[in-house]
KEROGU-965373 format. One line per 2 residues: number of its first residue (from 0); their letters; for each residue x, y, z of N, C-alpha, C. Coordinates in steps of 0.2 Angstrom, whole numbers, plus 5000, padded with zeros to 4 digits. Example, Ala and Ser with C-alpha at 12.3 -4.5 7.8 and 13.67 -1.06 7.14 Angstrom:
! residues 2
0 = as = 5066/4972/5039/5062/4978/5039/5066/4984/5039  5064/4989/5035/5068/4995/5036/5064/5000/5039
! end
This chain:
! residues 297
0 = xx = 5522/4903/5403/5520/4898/5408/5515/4902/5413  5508/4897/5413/5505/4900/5418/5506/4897/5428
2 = xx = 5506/4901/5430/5507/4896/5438/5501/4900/5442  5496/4896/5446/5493/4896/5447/5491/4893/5456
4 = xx = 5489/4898/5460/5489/4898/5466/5480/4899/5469  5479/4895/5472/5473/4892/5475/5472/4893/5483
6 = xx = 5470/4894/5488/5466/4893/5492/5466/4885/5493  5468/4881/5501/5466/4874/5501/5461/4872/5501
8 = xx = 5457/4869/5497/5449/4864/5498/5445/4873/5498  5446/4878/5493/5442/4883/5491/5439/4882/5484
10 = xx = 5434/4884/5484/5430/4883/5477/5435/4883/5474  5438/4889/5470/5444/4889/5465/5448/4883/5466
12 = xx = 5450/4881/5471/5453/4874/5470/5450/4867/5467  5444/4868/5470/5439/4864/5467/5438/4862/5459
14 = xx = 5437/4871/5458/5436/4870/5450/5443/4871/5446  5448/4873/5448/5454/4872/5444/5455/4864/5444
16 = xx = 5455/4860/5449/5456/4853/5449/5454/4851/5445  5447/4851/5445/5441/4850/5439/5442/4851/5432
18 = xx = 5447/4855/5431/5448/4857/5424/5453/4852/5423  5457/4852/5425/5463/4850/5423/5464/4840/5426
20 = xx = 5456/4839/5428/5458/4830/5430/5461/4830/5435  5463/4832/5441/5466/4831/5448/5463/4830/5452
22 = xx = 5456/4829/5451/5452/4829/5460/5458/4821/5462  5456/4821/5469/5460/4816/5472/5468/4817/5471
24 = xx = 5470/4821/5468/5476/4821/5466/5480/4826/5470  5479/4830/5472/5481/4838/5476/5485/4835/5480
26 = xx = 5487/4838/5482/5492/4839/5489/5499/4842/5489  5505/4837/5493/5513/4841/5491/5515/4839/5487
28 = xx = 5520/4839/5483/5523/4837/5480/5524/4838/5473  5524/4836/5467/5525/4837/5458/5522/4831/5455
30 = xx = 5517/4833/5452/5515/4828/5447/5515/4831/5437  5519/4826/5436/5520/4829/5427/5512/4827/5423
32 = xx = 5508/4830/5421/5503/4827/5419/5504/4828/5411  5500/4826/5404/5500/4828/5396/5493/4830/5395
34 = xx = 5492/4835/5396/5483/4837/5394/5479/4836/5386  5487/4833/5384/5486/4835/5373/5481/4828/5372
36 = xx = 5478/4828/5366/5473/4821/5364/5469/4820/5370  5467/4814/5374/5462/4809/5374/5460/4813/5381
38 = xx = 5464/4819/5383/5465/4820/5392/5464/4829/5390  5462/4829/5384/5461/4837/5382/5454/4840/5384
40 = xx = 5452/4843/5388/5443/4844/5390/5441/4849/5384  5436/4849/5382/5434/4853/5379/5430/4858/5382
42 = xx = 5427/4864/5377/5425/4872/5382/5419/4872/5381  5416/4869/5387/5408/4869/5388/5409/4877/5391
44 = xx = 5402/4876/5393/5399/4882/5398/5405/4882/5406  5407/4875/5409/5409/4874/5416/5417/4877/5414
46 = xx = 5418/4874/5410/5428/4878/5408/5428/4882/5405  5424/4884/5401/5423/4892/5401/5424/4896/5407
48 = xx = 5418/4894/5412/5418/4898/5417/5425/4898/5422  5427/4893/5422/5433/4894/5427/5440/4895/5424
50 = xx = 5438/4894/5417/5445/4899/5411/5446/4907/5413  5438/4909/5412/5436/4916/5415/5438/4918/5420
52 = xx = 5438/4916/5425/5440/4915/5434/5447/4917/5434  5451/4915/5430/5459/4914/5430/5461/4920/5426
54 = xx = 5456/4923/5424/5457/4929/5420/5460/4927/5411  5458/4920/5409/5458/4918/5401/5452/4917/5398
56 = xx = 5452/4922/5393/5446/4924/5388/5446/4917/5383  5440/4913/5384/5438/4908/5381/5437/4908/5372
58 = xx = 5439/4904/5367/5439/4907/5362/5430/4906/5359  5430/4909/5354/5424/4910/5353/5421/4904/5347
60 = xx = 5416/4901/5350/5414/4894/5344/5410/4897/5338  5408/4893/5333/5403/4896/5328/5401/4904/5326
62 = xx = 5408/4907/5327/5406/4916/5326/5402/4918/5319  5404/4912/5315/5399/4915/5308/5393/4914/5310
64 = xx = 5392/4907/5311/5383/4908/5314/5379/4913/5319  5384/4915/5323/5383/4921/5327/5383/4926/5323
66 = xx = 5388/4928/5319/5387/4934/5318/5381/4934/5312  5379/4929/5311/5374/4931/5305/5365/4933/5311
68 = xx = 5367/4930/5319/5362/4932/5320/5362/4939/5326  5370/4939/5326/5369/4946/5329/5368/4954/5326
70 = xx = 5371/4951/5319/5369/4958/5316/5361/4961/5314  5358/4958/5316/5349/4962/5314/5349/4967/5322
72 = xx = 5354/4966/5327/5353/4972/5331/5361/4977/5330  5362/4976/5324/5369/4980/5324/5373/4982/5329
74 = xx = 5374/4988/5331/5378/4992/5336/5374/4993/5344  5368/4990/5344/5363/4989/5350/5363/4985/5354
76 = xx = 5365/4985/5358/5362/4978/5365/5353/4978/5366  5352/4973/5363/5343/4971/5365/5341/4971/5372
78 = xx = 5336/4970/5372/5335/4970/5380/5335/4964/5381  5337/4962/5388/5338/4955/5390/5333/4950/5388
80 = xx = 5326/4949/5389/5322/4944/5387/5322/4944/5381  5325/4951/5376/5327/4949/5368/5333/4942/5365
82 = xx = 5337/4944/5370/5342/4941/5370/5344/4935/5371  5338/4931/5378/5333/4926/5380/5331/4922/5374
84 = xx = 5326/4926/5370/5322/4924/5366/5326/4919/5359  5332/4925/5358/5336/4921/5354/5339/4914/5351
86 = xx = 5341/4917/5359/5344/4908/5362/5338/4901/5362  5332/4904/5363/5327/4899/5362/5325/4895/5354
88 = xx = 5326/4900/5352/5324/4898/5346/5330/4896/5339  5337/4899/5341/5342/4897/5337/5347/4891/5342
90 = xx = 5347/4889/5346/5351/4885/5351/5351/4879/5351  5344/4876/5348/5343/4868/5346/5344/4865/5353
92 = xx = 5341/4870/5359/5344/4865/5366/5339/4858/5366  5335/4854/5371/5332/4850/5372/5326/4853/5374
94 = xx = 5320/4849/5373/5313/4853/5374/5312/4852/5382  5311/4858/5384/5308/4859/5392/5308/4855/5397
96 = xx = 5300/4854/5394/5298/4849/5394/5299/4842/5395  5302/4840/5392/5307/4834/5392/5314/4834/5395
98 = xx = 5320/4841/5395/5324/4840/5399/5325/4847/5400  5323/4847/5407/5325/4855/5410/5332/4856/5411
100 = xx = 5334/4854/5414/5340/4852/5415/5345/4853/5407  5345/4851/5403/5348/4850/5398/5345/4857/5393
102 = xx = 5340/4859/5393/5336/4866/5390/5340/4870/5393  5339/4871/5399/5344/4878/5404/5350/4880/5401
104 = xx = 5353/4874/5402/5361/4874/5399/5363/4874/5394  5356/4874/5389/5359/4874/5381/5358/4882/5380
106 = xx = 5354/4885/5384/5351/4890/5384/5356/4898/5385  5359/4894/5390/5363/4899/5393/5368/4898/5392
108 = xx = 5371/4892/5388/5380/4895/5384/5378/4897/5379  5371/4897/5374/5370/4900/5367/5371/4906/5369
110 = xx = 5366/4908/5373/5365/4915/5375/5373/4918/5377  5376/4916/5381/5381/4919/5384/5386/4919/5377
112 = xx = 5386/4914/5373/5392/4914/5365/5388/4923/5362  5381/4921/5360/5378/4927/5357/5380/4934/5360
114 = xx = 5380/4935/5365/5381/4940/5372/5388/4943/5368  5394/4938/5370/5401/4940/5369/5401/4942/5362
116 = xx = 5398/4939/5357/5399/4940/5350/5397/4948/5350  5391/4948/5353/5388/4955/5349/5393/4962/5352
118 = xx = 5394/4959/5360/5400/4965/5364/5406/4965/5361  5410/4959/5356/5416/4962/5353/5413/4965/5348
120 = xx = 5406/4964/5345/5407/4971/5337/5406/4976/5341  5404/4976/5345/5401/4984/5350/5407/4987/5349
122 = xx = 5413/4982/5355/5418/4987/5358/5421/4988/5351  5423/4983/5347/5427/4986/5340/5427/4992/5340
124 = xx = 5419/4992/5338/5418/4999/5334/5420/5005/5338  5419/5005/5344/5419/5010/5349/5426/5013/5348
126 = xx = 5432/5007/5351/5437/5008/5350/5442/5010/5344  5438/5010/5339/5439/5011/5333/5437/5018/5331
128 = xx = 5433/5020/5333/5433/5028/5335/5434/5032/5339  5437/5028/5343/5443/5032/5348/5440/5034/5352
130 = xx = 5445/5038/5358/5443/5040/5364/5445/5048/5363  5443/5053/5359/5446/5060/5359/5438/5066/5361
132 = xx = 5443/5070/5365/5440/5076/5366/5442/5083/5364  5441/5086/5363/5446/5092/5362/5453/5091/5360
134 = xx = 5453/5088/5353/5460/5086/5353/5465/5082/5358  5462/5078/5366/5464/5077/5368/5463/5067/5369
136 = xx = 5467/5067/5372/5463/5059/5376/5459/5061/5382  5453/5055/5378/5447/5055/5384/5451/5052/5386
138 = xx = 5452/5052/5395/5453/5047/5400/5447/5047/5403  5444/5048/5405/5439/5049/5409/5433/5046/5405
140 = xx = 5433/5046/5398/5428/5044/5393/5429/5037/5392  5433/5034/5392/5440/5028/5390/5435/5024/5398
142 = xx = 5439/5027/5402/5437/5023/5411/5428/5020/5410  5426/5026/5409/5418/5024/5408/5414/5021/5404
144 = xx = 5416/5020/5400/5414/5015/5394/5417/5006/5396  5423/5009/5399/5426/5000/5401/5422/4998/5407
146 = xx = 5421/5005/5412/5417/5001/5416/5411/4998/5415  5405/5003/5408/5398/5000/5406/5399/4994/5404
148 = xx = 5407/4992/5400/5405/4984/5399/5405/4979/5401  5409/4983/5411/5410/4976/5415/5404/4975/5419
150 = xx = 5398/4982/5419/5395/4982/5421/5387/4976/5419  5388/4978/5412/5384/4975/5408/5385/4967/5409
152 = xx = 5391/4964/5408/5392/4957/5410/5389/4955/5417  5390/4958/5423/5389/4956/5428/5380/4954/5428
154 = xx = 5378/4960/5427/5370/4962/5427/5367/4958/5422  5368/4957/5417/5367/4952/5413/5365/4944/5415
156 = xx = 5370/4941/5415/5368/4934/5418/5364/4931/5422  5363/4936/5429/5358/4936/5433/5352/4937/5429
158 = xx = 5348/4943/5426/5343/4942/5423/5341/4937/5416  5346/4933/5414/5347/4929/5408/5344/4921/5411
160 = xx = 5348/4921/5417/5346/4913/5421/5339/4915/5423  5336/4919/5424/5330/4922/5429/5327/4919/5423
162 = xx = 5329/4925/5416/5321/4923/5412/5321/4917/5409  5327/4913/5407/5326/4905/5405/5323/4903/5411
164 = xx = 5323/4901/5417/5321/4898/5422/5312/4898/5421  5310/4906/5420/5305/4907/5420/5303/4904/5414
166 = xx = 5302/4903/5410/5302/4902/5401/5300/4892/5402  5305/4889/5409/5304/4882/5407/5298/4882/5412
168 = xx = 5297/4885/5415/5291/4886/5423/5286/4885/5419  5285/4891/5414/5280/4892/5409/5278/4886/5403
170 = xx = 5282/4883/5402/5281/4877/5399/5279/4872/5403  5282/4872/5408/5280/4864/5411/5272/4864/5416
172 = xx = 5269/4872/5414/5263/4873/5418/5261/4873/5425  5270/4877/5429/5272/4878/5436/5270/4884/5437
174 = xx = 5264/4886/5441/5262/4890/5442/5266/4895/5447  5270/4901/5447/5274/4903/5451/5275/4912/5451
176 = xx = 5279/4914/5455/5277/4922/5455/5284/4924/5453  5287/4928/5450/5294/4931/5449/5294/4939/5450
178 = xx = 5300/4938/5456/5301/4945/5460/5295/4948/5464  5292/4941/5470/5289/4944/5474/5289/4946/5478
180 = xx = 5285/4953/5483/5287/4955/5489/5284/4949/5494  5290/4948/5500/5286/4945/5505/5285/4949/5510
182 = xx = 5291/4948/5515/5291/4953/5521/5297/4958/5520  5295/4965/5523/5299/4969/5521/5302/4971/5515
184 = xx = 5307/4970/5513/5311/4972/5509/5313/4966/5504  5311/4959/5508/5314/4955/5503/5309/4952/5498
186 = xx = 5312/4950/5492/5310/4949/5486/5313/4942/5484  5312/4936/5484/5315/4929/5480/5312/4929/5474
188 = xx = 5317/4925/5473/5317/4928/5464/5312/4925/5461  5309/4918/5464/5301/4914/5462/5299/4911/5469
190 = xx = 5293/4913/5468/5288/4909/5473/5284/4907/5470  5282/4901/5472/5279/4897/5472/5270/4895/5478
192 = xx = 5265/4894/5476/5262/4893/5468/5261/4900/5466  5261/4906/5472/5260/4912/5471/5258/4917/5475
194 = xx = 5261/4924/5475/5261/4929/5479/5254/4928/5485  5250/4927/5482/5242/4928/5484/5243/4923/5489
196 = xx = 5247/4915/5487/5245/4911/5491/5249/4911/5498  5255/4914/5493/5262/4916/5502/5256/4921/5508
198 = xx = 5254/4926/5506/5252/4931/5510/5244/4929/5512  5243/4919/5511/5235/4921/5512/5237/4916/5519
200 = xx = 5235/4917/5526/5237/4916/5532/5234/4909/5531  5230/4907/5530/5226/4901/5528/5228/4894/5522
202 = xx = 5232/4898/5520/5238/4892/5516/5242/4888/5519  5242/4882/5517/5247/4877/5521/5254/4879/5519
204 = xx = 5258/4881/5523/5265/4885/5523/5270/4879/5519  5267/4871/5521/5271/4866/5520/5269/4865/5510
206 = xx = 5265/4867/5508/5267/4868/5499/5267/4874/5497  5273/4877/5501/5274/4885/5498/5282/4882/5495
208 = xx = 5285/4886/5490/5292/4884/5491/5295/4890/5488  5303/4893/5489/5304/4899/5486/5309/4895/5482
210 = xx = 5312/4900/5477/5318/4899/5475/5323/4905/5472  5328/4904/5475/5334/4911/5475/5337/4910/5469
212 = xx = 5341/4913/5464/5344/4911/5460/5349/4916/5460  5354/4912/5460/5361/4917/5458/5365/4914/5455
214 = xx = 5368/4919/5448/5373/4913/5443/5378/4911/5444  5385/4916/5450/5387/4914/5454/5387/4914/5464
216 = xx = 5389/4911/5466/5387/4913/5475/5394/4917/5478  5401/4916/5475/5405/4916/5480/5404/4916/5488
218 = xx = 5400/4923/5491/5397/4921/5501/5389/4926/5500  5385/4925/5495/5381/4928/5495/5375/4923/5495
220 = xx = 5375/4918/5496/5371/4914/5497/5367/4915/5503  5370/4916/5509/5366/4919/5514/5361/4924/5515
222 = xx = 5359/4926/5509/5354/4933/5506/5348/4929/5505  5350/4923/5505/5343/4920/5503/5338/4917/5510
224 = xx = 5344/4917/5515/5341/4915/5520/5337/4920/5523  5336/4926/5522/5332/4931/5525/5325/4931/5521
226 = xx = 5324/4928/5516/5320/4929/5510/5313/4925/5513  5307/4927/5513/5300/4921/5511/5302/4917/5521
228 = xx = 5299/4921/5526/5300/4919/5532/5294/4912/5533  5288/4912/5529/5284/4907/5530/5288/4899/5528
230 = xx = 5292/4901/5525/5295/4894/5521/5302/4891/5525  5302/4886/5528/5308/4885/5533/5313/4883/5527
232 = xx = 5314/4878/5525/5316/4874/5520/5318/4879/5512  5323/4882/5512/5324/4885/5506/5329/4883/5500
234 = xx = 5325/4885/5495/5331/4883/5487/5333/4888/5486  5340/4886/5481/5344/4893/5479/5344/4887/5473
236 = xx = 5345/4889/5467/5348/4887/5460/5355/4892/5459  5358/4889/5457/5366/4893/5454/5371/4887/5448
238 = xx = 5371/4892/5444/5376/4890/5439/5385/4890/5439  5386/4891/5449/5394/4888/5448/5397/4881/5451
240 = xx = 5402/4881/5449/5404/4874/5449/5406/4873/5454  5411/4867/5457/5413/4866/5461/5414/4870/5467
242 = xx = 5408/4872/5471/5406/4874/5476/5410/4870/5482  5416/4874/5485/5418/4870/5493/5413/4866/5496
244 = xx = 5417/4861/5501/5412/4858/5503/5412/4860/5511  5414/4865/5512/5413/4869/5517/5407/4875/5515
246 = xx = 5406/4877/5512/5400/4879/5509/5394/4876/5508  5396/4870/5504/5390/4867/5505/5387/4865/5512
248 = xx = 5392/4860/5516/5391/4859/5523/5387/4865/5527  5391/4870/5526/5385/4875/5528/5379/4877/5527
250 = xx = 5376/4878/5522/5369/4878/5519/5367/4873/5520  5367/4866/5519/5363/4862/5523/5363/4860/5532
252 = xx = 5368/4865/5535/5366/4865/5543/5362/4871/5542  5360/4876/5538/5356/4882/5540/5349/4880/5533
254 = xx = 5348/4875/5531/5341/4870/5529/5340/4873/5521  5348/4877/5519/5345/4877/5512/5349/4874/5508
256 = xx = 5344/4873/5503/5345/4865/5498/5348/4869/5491  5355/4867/5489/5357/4870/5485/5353/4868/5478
258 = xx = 5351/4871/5474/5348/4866/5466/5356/4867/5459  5357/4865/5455/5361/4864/5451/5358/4860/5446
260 = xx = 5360/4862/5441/5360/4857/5435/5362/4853/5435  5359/4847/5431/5363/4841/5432/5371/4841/5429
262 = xx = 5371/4843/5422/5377/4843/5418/5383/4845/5422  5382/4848/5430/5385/4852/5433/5387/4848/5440
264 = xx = 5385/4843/5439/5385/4838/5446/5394/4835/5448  5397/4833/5441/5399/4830/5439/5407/4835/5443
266 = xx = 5406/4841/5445/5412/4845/5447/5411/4847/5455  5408/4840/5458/5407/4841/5465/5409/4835/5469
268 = xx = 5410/4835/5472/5411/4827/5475/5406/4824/5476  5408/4815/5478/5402/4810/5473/5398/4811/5483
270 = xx = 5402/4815/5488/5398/4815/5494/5392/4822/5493  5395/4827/5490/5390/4834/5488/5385/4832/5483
272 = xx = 5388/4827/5477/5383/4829/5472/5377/4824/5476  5376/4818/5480/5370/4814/5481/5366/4817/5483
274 = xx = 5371/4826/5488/5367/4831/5493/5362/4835/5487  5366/4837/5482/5362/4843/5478/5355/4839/5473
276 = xx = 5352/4845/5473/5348/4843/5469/5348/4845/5462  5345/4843/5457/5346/4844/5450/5337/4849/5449
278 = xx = 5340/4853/5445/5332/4857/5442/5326/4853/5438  5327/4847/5439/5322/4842/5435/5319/4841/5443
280 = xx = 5322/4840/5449/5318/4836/5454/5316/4840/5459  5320/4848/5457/5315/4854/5461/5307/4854/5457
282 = xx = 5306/4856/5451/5303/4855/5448/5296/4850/5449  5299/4843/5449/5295/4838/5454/5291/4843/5458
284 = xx = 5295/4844/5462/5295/4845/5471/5288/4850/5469  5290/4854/5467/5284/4862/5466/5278/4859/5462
286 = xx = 5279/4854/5458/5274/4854/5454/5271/4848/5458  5272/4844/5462/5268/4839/5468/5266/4843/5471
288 = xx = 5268/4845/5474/5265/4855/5479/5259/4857/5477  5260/4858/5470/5255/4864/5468/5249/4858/5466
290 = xx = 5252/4851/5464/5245/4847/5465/5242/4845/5472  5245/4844/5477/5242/4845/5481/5239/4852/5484
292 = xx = 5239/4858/5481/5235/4862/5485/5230/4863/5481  5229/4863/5473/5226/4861/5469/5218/4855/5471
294 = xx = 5221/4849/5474/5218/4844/5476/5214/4847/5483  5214/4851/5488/5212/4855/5493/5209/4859/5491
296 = x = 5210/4862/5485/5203/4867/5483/5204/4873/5484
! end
């Protein structure tokens, strides 16, 4: 038996709800529910991720097809825009161009299925050669190794979202800057139309736009409000579900506009999701911008 304990009206509550078919349904009480057949979800990218949350390793889809394309880097982890690339050209997602929105997220469960496949041959192997020193148990060898490959998950993703985002920018001929400096120390992850035009005092500040990316936020979304001071009005895009709506209510009293994929809308309430915007209508947004300042010369 799993029992599972939540935070009231806390993201995890949100997204546990969302798995299981409860929204509206929470509060005291016992309700018997049968998740078997018609009421069974299937393991997208969204219940994977809050499988994950709960501490349950999602099983793995198509491993033959995987493994047939993670073996040309054997026992190596590629560098991340290899691993990018991958997923572009075996993931059969939708074309850019036509659905950003649908491209992103075909992009980033191939990639993340690819990712997991290639890190169990990895750790097999490792573990399979054991942890010895001098006749002894490495401990200390053992700890560091577990930690490289909690590290490597973390750090991953973030760079993974980053280069599909930039991948569809470049396709839809959205002209923009990745990892600029503005002021001081801060860096957003894409500016828009481009570094040269943030920092030229003569650009109309009103078609600038930034956008922060983080795969997930738990309270780190407030990182983004110090980022790009010429631009009042700020985007973040994020890959987590069911965001509180005490969360959301506060980013839009402090003027940032959360972006989400569409396929992702559907784990937020029918009051949050009319608030969010989807990555097809940020896109609009930046690409009327950059025709308007195009149009000025």
């Amino acid at each position: 038996m799993l029992f599972i304990v939540a935070p009231e009206r806390s993201t995890l509550e949100n997204q546990i709800a969302w798995l299981f078919g409860l929204h509206g349904d929470l509060g005291g009480g016992f309700r018997l529910a049968d998740y078997e057949g018609r009421n069974d979800r299937g393991l997208d990218f969204v219940a994977n991720y809050v499988l994950e949350e709960l501490g349950i390793e999602p099983a793995e889809p198509e491993a033959d097809r995987l493994d047939h394309i993670v073996a040309e880097w054997g026992l190596v982890f590629p560098r991340s825009r290899e691993l990018s690339a991958a997923a572009w050209k075996h993931s059969g997602a939708p074309d850019p161009r036509e659905d950003a929105d649908g491209a992103l997220m075909g992009w980033i469960e191939f990639e993340e299925a690819l990712f997991r496949r290639l890190e169990r041959v990895v750790v097999a192997e490792r573990l399979h050669a054991g942890f010895a020193a001098d006749g002894e148990a490495d401990v200390d060898g053992f700890l560091a190794f577990s930690l490289s490959v909690q590290n490597r998950r973390k750090a991953r993703m973030g760079l993974s979202l980053e280069n599909h985002l930039e991948a569809i920018l470049t396709a839809r001929g959205i002209r923009h800057t990745r990892g600029a400096r503005t002021e001081g120390n801060s860096s957003p992850d894409f500016l828009f139309p481009s570094s040269a035009d943030y920092h030229d005092p003569a650009f109309d500040p009103l078609l600038l736009s930034m956008l922060g990316v983080k795969s997930t936020l738990k309270d780190r979304w407030r990182q983004v409000l110090a980022e790009a001071a010429r631009i009042d009005r700020k985007h973040l895009l994020t890959l987590e579900p069911g965001i509180s709506v005490a969360q959301t209510d506060e980013m839009a009293r402090n003027d940032l506009q959360l972006v989400v994929p569409a396929a992702l809308h559907r784990t937020f309430t029918p009051q949050q999701a009319a608030w969010l915007m989807d990555f097809r209508d940020f896109l609009g947004l930046v690409a009327e911008r950059q025709a308007r300042a195009d149009a000025r010369g």
